[in-house]
C-alpha positions as CSV (number, residue, x, y, z in Angstrom):
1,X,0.0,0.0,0.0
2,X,1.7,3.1,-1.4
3,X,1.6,6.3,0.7
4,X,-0.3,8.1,-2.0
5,X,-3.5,5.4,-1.5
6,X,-3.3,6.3,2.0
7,X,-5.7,9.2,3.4
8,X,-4.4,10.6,6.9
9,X,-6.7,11.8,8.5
10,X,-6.5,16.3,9.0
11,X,-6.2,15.4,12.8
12,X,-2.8,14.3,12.4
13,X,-0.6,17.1,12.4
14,X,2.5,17.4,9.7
15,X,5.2,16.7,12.5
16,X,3.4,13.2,13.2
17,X,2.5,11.8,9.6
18,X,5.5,10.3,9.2
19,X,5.0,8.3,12.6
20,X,1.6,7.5,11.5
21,X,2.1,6.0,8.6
22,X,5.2,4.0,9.8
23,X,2.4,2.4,12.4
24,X,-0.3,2.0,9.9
25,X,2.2,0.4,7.9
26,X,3.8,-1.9,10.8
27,X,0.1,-3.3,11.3
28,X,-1.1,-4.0,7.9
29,X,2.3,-5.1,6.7
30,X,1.9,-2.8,3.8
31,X,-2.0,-4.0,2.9
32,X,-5.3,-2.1,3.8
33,X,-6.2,-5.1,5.9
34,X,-5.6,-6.1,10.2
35,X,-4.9,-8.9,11.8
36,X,-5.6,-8.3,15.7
37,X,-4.4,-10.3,17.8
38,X,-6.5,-9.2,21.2
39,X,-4.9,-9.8,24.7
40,X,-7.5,-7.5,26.8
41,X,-9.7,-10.4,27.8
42,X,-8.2,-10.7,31.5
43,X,-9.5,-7.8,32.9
44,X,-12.9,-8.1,30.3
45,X,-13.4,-11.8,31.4
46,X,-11.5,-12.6,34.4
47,X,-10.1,-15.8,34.6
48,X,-13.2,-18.2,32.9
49,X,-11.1,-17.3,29.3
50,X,-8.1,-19.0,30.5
51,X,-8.5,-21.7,32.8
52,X,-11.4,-24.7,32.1
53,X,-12.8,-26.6,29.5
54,X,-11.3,-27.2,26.4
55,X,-8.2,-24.5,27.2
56,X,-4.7,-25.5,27.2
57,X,-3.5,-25.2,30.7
58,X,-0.4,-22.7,28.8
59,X,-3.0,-20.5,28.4
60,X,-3.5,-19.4,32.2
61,X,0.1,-17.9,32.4
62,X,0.2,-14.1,30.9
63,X,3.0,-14.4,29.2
64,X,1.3,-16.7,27.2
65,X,-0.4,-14.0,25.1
66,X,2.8,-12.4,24.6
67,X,4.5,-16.1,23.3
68,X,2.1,-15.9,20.7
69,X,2.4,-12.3,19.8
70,X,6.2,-12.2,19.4
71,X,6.5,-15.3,17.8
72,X,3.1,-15.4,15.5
73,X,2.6,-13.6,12.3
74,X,0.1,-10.5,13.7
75,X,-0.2,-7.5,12.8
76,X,-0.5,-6.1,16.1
77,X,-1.3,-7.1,19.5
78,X,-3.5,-5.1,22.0
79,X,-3.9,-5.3,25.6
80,X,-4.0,-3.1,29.2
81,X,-0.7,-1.0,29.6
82,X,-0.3,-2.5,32.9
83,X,0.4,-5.4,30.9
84,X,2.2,-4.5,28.3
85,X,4.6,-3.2,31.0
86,X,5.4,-6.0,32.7
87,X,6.2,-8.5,30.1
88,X,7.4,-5.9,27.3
89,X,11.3,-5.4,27.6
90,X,11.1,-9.0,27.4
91,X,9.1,-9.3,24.2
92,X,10.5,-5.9,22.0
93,X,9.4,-7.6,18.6
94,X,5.9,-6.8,19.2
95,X,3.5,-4.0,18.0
96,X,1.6,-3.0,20.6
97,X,-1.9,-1.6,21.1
98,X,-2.7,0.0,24.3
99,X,-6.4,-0.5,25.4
100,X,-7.4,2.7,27.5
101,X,-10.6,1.2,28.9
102,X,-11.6,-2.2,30.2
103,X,-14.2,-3.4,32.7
104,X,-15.3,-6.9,33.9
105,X,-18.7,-9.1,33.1
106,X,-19.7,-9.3,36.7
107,X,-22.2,-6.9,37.1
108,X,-25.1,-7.7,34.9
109,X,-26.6,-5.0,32.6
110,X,-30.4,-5.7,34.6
111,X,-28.1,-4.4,37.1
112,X,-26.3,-1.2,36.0
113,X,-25.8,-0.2,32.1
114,X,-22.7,-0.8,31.0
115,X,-19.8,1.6,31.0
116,X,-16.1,1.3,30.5
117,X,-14.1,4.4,31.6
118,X,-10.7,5.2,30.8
119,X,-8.0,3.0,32.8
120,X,-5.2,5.3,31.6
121,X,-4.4,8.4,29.0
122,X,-3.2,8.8,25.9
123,X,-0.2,10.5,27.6
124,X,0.7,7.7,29.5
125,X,0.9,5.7,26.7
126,X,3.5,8.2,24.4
127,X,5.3,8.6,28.0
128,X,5.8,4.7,28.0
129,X,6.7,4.2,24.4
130,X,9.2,7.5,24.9
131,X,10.7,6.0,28.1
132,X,10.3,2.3,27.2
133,X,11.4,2.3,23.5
134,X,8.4,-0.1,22.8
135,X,6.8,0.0,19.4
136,X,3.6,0.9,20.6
137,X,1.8,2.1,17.5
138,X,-1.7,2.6,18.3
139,X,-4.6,2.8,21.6
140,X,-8.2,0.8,21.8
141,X,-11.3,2.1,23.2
142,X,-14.6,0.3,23.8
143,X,-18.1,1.9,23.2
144,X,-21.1,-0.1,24.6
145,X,-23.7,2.0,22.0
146,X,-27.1,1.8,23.7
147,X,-26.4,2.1,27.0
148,X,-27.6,5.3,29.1
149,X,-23.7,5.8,29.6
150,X,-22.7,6.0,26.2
151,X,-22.0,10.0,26.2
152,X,-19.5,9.0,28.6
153,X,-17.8,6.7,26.5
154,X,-18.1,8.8,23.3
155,X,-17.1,11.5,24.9
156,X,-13.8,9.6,26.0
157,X,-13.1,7.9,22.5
158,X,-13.4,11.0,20.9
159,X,-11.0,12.9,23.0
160,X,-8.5,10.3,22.7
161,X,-8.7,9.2,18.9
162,X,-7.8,13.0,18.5
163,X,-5.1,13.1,20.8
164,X,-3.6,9.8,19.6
165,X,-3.6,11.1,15.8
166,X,-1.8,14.7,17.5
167,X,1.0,11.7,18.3
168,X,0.8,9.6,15.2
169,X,-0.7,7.0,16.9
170,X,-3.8,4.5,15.1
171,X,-6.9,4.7,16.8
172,X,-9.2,1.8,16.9
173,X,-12.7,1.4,18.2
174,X,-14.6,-2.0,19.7
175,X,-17.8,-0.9,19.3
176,X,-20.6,-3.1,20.8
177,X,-24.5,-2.4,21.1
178,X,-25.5,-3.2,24.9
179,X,-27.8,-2.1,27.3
180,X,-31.4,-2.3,28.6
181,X,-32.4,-0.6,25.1
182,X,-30.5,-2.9,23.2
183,X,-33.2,-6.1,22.4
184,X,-30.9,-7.8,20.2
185,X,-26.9,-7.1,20.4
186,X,-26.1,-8.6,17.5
187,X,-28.8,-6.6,15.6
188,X,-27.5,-5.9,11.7
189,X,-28.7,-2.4,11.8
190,X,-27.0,-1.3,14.9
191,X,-23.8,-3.2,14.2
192,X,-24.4,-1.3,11.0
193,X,-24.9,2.4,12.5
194,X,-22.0,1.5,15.1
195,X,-19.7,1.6,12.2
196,X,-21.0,4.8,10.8
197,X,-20.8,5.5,14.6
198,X,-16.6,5.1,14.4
199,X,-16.6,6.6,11.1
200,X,-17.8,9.9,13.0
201,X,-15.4,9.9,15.8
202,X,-12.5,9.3,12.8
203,X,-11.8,5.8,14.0
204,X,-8.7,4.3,12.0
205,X,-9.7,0.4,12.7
206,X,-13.3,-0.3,14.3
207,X,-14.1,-4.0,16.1
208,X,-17.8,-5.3,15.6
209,X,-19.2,-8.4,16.1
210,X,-20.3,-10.1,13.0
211,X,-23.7,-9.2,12.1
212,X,-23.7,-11.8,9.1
213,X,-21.8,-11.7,6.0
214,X,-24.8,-10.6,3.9
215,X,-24.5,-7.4,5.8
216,X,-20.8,-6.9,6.0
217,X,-21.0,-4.8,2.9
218,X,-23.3,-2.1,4.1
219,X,-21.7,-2.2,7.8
220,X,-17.9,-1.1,5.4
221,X,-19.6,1.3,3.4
222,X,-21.5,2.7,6.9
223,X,-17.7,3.1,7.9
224,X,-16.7,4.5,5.0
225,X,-12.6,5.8,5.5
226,X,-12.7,3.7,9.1
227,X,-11.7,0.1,8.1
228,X,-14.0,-2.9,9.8
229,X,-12.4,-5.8,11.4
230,X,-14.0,-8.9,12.8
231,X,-14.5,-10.1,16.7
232,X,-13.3,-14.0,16.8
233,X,-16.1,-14.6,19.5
234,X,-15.7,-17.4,21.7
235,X,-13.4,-20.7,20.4
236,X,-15.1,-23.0,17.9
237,X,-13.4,-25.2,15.8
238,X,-10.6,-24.2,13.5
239,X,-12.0,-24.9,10.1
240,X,-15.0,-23.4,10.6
241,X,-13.7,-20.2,11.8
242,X,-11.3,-19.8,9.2
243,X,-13.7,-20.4,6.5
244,X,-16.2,-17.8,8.3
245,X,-13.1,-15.6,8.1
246,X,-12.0,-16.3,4.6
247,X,-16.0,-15.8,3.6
248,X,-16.3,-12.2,5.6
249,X,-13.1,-11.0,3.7
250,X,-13.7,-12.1,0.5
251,X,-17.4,-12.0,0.4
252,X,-18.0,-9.0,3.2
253,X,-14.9,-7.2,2.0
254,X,-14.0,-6.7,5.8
255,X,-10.2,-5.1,6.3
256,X,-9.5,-8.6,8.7
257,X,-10.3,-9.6,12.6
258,X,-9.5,-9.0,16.0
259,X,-9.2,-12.6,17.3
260,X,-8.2,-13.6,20.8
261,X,-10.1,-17.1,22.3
262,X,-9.5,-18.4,19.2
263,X,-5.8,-18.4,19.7
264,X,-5.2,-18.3,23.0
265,X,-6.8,-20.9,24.7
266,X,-4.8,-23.2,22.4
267,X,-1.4,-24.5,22.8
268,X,1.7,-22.1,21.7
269,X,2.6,-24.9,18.9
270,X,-0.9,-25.0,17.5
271,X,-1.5,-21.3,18.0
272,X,1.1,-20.1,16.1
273,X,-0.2,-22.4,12.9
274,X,-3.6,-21.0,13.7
275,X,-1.9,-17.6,13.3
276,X,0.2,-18.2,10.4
277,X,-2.8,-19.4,8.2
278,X,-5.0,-15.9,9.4
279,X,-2.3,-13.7,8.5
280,X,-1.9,-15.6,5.0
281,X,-5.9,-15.0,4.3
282,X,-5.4,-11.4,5.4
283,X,-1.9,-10.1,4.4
284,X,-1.2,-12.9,1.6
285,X,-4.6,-13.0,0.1
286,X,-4.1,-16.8,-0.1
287,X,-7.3,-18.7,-0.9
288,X,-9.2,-20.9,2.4
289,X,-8.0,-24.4,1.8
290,X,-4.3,-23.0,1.5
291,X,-4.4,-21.2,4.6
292,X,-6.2,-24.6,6.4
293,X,-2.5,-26.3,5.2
294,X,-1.2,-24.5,8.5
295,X,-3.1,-26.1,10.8
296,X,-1.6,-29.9,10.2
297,X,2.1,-28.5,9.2
């Protein structure tokens, strides 16, 4: 992807392009499309992601995630800054993504409408990529659309998509419809208008869930310049999520995913061939039944 096909957005100012583009680059690997590989689920889900049925007992030590980031082909790899700065001198091959909000699943929305506040700022994360060295190219932000609290939250991602663009830094949404108002949360339409939603707050990347591949299309042309990526849900079996993913891409024209179960609850041997055959779909353009070769390598 040449420079020339790429629009910066007006909020990055001249002194920060070049840094922007170097991280857009870094992440796509020189395509339009993403491969996220999502490390935020400890704080989102506690501890039920990585210890229990059907997850390899490698996946209840942190530093799992970050086996699996250095040594798989992603694009990026996003979690708390906390995190990331415990385990990061150790793993300095890594793009990183710093999430700026997070909240657990233990109190219900019939209890209280969802709302995830900011955990840190978008100055704390260009202070610990100046003092750390990190490649730290980008920030995350959840929106829970539909909940009495989303002003909050919209408030928050727009303040800091702007200030991570003043810093050359790619901003990237997860955007999910939830609360008391929200019947159906995978509803097409909303997933639809949440995109539109991202394209308004100048979103770079925006994480949906996938409201079915029929309606991918509209959902990328609702985000017009802000490119759509996929949520990986919860583990299901390997050839059925690639060929969802391959179908979304191809058929949905989707810029890639944002995959973290999927990966992580496996073993680091069969991980990293899960990786290796997403990253071929998405940065290699190789067809389904190439990329399934991976898995029994």
């Amino acid at each position: 992807m040449s420079n020339l096909e790429i629009k910066i957005p007006a909020t990055v100012p001249e002194n920060s392009k070049e840094i922007y583009l170097d991280n857009l680059n870094k992440i796509t690997k020189n395509t339009k499309n993403l491969f996220l590989f999502a490390g935020d689920q400890k704080i989102e889900h506690l501890n039920k992601d990585f210890l229990g049925k059907n997850i390899s007992a490698e996946s209840a030590d942190p530093e799992h995630l970050f086996r699996i980031a250095s040594l798989g082909k992603v694009g990026c790899f996003a979690s708390q800054l906390g995190l990331i700065s415990q385990y990061g001198n150790d793993y300095r091959d890594i793009n990183y993504v710093v999430k700026l909000n997070s909240k657990t699943d233990i109190v219900d929305t019939n209890q209280k409408e969802p709302v995830s506040s900011l955990l840190n700022t978008v100055e704390d994360v260009v202070n610990l990529k100046k003092n750390s060295d990190l490649s730290i190219v980008g920030i995350g932000f959840t929106i829970y659309l539909g909940s009495e609290f989303e002003n909050i939250m919209l408030e928050q991602a727009s303040q800091v998509i702007l200030k991570a663009h003043q810093n050359g830094l790619i901003a990237m949404l997860w955007i999910y419809p939830r609360g008391k108002a929200v019947k159906n949360e995978l509803d097409p339409d909303l997933i639809i208008g949440a995109c539109g939603v991202a394209s308004c707050l100048g979103a770079d990347f925006v994480k949906v869930n996938n409201p079915g591949v029929k309606y991918l299309k509209q959902a990328v042309v609702a985000a017009g310049r802000t490119k759509v990526i996929l949520a990986g849900g919860k583990q299901k079996d390997s050839d059925v999520f690639l060929q969802d993913l391959y179908d979304n891409i191809k058929n949905g024209f989707v810029a890639g995913c944002a995959v973290g179960r999927n990966i992580h609850q496996t073993d680091l041997n069969y991980a990293l061939r899960l990786c290796k055959a997403i990253n071929g779909m998405i940065y290699e353009n190789i067809i389904f039944n190439e990329a399934k070769k991976y898995l029994t390598e």
